[in-house]
C-alpha positions in Angstrom: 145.9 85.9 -83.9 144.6 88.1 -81.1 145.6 90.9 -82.8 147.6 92.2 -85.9 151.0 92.6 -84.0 150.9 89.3 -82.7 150.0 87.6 -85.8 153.4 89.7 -87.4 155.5 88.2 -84.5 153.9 84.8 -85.1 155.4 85.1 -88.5 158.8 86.5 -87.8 159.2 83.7 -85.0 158.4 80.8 -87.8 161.1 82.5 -90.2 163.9 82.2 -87.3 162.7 79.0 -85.7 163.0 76.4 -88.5 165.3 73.9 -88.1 166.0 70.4 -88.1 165.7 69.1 -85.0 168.8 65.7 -85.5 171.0 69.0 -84.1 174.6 67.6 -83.5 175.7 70.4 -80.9 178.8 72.3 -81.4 181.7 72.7 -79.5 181.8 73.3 -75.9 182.6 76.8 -75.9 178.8 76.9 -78.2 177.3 74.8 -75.9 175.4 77.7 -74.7 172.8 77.5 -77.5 169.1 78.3 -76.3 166.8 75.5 -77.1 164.2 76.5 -80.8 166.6 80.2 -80.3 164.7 83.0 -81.6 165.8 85.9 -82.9 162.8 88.7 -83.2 163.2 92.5 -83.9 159.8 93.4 -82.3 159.5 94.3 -78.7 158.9 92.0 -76.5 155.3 91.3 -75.6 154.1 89.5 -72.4 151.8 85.9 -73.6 150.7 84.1 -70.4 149.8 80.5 -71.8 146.0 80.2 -70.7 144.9 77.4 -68.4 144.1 73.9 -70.7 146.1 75.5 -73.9 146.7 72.1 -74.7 143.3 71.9 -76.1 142.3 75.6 -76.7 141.3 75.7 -80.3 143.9 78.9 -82.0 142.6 81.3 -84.7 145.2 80.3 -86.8 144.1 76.6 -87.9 140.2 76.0 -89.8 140.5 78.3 -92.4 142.0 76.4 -94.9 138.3 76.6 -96.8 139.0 80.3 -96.8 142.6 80.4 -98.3 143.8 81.0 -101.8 146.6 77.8 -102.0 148.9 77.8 -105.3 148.0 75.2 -107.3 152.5 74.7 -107.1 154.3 74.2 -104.4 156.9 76.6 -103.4 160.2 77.2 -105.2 162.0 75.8 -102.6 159.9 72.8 -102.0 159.9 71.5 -105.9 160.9 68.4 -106.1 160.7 67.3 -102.4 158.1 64.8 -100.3 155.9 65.6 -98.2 157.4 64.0 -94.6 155.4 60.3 -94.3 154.8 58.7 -90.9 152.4 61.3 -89.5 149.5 59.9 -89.8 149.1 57.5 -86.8 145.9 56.8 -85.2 145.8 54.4 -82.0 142.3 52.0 -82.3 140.1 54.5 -81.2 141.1 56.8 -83.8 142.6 58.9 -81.5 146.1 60.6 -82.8 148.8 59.2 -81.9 151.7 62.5 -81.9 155.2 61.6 -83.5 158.2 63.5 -84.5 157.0 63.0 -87.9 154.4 65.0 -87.3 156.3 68.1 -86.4 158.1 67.5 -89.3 155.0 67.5 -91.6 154.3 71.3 -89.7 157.9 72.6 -89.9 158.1 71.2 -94.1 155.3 73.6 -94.7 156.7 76.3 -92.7 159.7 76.6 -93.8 158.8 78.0 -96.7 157.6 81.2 -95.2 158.3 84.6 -96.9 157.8 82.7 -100.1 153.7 82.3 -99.5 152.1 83.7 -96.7 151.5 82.0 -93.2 148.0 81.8 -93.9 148.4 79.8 -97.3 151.1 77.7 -95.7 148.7 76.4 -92.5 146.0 76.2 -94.7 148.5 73.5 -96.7 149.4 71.7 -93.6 145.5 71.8 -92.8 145.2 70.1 -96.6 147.4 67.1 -95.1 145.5 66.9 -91.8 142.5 66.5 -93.5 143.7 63.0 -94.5 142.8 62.1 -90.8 139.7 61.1 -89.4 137.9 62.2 -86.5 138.6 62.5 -84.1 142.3 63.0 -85.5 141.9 65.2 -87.4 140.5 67.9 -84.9 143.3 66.5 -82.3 145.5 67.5 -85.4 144.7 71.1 -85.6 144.5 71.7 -82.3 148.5 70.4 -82.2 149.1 72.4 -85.2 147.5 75.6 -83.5 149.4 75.2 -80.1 152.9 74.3 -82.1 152.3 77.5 -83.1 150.8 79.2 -80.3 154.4 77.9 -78.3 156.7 79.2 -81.3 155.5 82.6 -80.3 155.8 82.1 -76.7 159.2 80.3 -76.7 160.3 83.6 -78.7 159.1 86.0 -76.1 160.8 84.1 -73.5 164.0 84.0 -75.1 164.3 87.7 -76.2 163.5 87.9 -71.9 166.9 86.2 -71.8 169.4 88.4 -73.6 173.1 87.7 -74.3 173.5 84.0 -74.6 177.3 83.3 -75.4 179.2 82.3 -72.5 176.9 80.8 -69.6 177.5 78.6 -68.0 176.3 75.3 -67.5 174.1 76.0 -64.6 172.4 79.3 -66.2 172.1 77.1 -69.4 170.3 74.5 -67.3 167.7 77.3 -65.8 166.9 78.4 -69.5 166.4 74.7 -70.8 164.2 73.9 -67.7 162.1 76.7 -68.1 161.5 75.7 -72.3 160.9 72.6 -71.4 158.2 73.9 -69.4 156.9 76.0 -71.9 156.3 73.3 -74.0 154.3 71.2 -71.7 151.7 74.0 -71.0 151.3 74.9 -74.4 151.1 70.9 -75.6 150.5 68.2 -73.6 153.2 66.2 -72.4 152.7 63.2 -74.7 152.7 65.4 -78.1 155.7 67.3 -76.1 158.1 64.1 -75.5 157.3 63.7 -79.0 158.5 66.8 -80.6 161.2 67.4 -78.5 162.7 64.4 -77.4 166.3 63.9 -79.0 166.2 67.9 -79.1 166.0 68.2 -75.4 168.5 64.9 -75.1 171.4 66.8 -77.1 170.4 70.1 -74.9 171.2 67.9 -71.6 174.3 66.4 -73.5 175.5 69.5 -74.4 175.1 71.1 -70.6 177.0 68.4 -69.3 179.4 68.6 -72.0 179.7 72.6 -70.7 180.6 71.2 -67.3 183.4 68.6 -68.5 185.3 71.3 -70.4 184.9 73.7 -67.6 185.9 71.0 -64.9 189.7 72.0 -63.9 190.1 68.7 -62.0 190.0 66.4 -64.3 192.7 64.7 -66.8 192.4 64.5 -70.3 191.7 60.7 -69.7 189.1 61.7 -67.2 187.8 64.3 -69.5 187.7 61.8 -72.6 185.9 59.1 -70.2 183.0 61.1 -68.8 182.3 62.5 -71.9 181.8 59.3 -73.6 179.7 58.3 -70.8 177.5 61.6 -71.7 177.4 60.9 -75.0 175.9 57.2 -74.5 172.8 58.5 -73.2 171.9 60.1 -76.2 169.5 58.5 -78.4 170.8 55.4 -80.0 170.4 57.2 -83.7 172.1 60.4 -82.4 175.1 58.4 -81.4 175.6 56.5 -83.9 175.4 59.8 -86.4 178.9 61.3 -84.1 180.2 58.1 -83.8 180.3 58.3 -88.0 180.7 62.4 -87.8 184.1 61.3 -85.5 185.4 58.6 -87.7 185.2 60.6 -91.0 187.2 63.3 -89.1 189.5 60.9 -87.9 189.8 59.8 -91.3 189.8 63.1 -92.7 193.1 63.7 -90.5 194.4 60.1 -91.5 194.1 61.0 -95.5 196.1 64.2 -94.9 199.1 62.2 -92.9 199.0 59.5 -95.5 198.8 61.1 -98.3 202.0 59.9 -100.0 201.4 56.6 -99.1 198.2 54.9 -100.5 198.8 51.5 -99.1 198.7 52.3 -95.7 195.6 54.6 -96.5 193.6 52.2 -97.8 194.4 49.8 -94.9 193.3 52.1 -92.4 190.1 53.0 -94.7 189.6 48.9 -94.8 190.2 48.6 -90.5 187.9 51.7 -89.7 184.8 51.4 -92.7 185.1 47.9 -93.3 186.3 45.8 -96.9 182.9 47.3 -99.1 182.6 51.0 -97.7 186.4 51.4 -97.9 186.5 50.0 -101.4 183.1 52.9 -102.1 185.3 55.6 -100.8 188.5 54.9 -102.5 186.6 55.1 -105.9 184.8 58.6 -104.5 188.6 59.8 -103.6 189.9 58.9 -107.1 186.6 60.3 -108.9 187.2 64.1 -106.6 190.7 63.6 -107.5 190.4 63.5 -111.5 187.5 65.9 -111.2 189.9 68.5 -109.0 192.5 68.0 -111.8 190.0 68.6 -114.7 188.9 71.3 -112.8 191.9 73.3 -112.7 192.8 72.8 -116.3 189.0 73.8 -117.2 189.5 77.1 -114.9 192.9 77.9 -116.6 191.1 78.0 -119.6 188.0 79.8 -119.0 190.0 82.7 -116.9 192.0 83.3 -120.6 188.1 82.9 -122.6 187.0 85.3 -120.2 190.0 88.1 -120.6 190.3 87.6 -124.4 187.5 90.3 -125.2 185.0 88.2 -126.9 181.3 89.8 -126.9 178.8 88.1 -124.4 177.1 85.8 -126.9 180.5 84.7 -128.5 181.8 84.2 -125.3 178.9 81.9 -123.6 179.1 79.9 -126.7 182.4 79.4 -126.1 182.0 78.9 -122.7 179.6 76.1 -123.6 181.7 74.3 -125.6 185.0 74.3 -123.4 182.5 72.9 -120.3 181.8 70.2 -123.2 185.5 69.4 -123.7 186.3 69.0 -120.1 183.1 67.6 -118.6 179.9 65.1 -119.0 176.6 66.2 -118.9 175.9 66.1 -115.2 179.6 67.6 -114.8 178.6 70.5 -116.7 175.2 71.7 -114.6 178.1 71.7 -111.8 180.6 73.1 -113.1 178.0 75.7 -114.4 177.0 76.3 -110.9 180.3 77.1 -109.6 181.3 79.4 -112.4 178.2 81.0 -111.2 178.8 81.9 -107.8 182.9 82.6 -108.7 
């Protein structure tokens, strides 16, 4: 960056500002959530957006030839993939932005604090360069303006203050002026991209601020208008708390039928359908002999653990009784539990 306090906000802003952006908002009452909220100890430090930053080039990207990368990838990204779908070039070669190409940046980034920023642009650089040109330079220029915005958004936010309780009108300022934000700092076609179904469960969660708040309407009322909200979300986001409702519903249904499996299993039939009911009656029955195996096991292993065995003795031991109760896979789990006991 500019300087070396801006470069240390850029990387406090990345640690607070990861997320996964299919956010299913809470309840009402936390509908007051700031869009990409940031949370940074530092001061607050004015960053007027400069004039064409959509295509302003950022000191942060071209330097991957520079950077030592790990041959490994980070701890916590073992064993994952690299987000696919990035990669799209219209017939001009020109890129085309996607949400899967924020994804590609925030994959990297999330695993800041375990390598440094430097490293982990330089890695995201390593995937650009997968492009051609002239997508690959449209690339980095995204990549350094994503950035660029992160630090921007945070300065705006910390300008904001206390955030629980507003209401929906002070909540729609805030979102207005983000969504702002993120149009000067990326054009408006790589913005829509990025944000999209963010910014559509922001102006579903407003309006679900103003229902709850709205003395004048009836419960039936209430119910109506907000399943009129929530059908202008994104057909994927709907359908995700359409299933988010019906496994609640269900969860409430298991509890009141519990003594009566018939009836359960009709219900699960009626609501899932013949095959997914069927799937999770045998996941039921398989948590059910696993929660009684479990408390025999931990009966057992509480008496191991008091009878004064020495620590090698007693992890044999330990070993063996996980063997007695559990398969192979059951074991790693019930090893990880004992762990965090």
């Amino acid at each position: 960056m500019k300087s070396p306090i801006r470069l240390f906000l850029v990387l406090l802003v990345i640690i607070a500002a990861v997320g996964s952006f299919w956010l299913m908002g809470p309840d009402p009452g936390g509908a007051g959530r700031p869009v990409d909220a940031v949370s940074v100890a530092e001061p607050s430090m004015s960053v007027p957006a400069p004039e064409g930053a959509a295509t302003a080039p950022s000191d942060l990207v071209n330097k991957a030839s520079s950077i030592n990368i790990p041959d490994q990838l980070p701890a916590s990204l073992t064993g994952t993939s690299v987000p696919e779908g990035w990669a799209r070039t219209d017939r001009l070669g020109n890129l085309i932005p996607t949400p899967h190409l924020r994804q590609l940046f925030e994959y990297f980034l999330s695993a800041l604090g375990e390598e440094s920023l430097e490293q982990l642009v330089a890695r995201i650089e390593t995937a650009l360069s997968a492009l051609k040109e002239p997508a690959r330079s449209q690339a980095l220029a995204t990549l350094g303006n994503y950035l660029e915005y992160k630090l921007a958004v945070s300065e705006l936010e910390q300008s904001y203050g206390e955030v629980s309780g507003l209401g929906a009108g002070e909540m729609q300022r805030r979102m207005a002026e983000i969504q702002a934000l993120r149009r000067t700092w990326l054009d408006a076609d790589t913005a829509d991209a990025f944000f999209a179904d963010d910014e559509a469960v922001d102006r579903f969660q407003i309006e679900k601020l103003r229902i709850a708040s709205d003395d004048s309407l009836t419960d039936e009322q209430r119910a109506e208008a907000l399943r009129q909200a929530e059908s202008s979300l994104p057909e994927p986001l709907r359908k995700a708390r359409e299933e988010t409702r019906r496994f609640a519903d269900y969860e409430q249904v298991r509890r009141e039928l519990a003594d009566d499996p018939r009836a359960l299993n009709a219900w699960r039939q009626e609501a899932f359908g013949e095959a997914a009911a069927d799937r999770l009656g045998r996941l039921e029955e398989e948590q059910k002999d696993w929660d009684r195996r479990w408390q025999v096991y931990s009966q057992e292993r509480d008496r191991l653990l008091s009878s004064g065995l020495a620590e090698p003795e007693r992890q044999q031991a330990l070993e063996r009784l996980r063997a007695s109760h559990f398969n192979e896979a059951e074991r790693i789990r019930a090893q990880a539990l004992d762990s965090i006991r």
